[in-house]
C-alpha positions in Angstrom: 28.6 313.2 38.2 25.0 314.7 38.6 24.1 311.7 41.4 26.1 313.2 43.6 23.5 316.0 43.8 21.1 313.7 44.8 22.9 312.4 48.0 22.3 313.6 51.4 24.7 314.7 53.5 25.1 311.4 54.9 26.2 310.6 51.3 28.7 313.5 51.5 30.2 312.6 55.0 30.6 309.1 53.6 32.2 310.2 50.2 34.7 311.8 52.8 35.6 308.5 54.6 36.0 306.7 51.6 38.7 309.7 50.0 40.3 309.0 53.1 40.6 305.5 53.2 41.4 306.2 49.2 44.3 308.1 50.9 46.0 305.7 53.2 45.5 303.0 50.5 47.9 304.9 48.2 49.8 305.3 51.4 50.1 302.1 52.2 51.1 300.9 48.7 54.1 303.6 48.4 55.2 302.7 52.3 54.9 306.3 53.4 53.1 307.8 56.4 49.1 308.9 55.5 48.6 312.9 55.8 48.6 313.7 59.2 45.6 314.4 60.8 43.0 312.8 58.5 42.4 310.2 60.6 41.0 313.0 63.1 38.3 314.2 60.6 36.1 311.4 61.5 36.3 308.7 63.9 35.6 306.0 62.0 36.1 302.3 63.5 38.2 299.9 61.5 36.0 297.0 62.4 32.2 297.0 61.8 32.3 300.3 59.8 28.4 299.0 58.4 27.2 299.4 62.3 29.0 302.9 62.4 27.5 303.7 59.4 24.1 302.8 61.3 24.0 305.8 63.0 24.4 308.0 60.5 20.9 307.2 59.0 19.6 304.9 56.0 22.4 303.7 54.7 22.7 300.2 53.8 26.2 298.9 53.4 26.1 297.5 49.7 26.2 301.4 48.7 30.0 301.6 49.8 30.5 299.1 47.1 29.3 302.1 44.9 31.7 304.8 46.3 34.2 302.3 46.4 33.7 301.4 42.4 33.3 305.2 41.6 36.3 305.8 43.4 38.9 303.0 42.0 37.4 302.9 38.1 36.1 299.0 38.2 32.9 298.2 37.6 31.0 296.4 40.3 29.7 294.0 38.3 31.2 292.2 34.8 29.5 294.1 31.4 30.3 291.2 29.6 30.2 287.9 31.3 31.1 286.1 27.7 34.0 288.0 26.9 37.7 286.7 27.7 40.8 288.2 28.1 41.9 290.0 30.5 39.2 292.9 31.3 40.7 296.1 32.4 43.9 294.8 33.4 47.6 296.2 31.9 50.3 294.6 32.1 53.1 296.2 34.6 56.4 297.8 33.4 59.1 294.8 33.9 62.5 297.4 33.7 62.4 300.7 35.9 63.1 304.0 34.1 66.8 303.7 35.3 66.7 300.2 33.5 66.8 297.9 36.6 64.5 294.7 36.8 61.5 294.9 38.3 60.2 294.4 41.1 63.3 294.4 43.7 63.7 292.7 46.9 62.5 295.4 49.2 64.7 296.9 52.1 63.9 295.5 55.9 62.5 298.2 58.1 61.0 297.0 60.7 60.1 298.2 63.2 58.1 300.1 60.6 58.8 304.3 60.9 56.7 306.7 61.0 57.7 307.8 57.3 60.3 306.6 55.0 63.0 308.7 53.9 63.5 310.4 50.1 66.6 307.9 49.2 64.8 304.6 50.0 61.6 305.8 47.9 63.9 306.9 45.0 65.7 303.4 45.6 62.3 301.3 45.9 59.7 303.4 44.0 59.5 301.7 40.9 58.9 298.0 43.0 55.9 299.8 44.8 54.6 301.0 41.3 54.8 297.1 40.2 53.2 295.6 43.0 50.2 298.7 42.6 49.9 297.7 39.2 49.5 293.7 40.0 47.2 294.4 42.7 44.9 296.7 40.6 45.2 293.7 38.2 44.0 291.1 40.7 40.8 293.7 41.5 39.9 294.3 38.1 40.3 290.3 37.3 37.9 289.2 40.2 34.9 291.1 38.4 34.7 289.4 35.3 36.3 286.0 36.8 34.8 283.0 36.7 34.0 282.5 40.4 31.7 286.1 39.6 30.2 284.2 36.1 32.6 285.6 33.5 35.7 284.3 31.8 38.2 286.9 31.7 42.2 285.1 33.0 43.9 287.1 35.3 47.3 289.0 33.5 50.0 287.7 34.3 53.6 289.5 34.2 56.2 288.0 31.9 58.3 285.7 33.6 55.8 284.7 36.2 53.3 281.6 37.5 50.4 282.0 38.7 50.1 278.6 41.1 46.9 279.3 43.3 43.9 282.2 43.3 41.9 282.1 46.4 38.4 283.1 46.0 36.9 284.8 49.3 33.1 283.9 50.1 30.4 286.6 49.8 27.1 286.5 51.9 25.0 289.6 50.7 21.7 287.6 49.0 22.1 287.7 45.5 25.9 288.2 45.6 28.2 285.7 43.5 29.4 283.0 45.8 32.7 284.4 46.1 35.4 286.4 44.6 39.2 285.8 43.8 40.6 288.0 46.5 44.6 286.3 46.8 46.9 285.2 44.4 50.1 283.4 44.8 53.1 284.3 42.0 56.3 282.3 41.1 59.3 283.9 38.9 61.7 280.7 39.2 64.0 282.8 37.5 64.4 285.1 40.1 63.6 283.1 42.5 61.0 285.3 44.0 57.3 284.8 45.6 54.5 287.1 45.6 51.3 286.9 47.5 48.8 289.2 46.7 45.9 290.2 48.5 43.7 292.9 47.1 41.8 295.6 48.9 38.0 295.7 50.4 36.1 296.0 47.1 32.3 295.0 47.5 29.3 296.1 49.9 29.4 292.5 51.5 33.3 293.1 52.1 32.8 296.2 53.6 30.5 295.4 56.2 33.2 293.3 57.8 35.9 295.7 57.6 36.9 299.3 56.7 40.2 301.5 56.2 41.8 298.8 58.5 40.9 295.9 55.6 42.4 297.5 52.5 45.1 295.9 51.1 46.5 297.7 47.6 
């Protein structure tokens, strides 16, 4: 990417935050302890990361939105506001390799360890790549949604209801009014419920949160 040549080292430093918040996001989703010692690198506060960011120089908060879209592969804002379907988004693998249903009720493990062990990831990998893949589904969805002036539908997995989206307010000026940012999900069937929340995505999102607001 020639940009990148353009940035200052403030750019570079913050390129490095964001890997790292990229990091314990994947983390997070597989249940596993981040890389230790990352967290070292730079002392980055969890709250208020766009006064942190302050001090570093000229930054102005909506760039994160910019790593964070170069970073994750969505678009920060819909190419095509007339198109439908459903923009980006794949549908998830319903059976796991071994040919169980997907996803699983997931083992109890609080109080959460500091890493989980090869056997339960082995057991439960394949329900942490399906609720990955729905996550990435709701992030990609609330670009071109209608609350953001588009009119793609989110995806929904076979078998499963989609009974409420919540929609989470923006206040940059200029920003769409809000963004779909939870979803509920029904499989009567199985008799599960899923509540989705996706992770920090734009520049106005940012400046209320960091690392500690991701959610995929």
């Amino acid at each position: 990417m020639p940009r990148l040549r353009a940035w200052n080292a403030s750019g570079a430093l913050l390129a490095v935050f964001l890997l790292a918040c990229s990091q314990f996001e994947h983390a997070v989703a597989r249940r596993v302890a981040p890389a230790a010692g990352f967290e070292s690198l730079l002392p980055i506060p969890s709250a208020n990361m766009c006064g942190w960011l302050d001090g570093l120089g000229t930054f102005k908060c909506g760039i994160v939105g910019v790593f964070e879209s170069t970073l994750s592969g969505i678009p920060l804002t819909c190419k095509n506001t007339s198109a439908t379907g459903f923009y980006l988004q794949q549908e998830p693998l319903s059976v796991s390799l071994t040919g169980k249903p997907i996803p699983e009720p997931l083992t109890d493990l609080m109080p959460l360890p500091s890493s989980i062990d090869a056997a339960t990831v082995n057991k439960e990998g394949a329900t942490y790549y399906w609720y990955y893949r729905v996550l990435r589904n709701l992030e990609a969805y609330s670009i071109c949604s209608p609350p953001n002036g588009g009119n793609a539908s989110m995806l929904i997995p076979n078998g499963w209801k989609l009974p409420k989206v919540a929609n989470l307010a923006q206040g940059f000026t200029g920003a769409p009014k809000s963004l779909p940012f939870a979803a509920v999900m029904l499989n009567k069937r199985t008799k599960q419920l899923v509540v989705l929340f996706r992770g920090t995505q734009t520049g106005f999102e940012w400046s209320v949160g960091g690392c500690g607001f991701y959610n995929d």
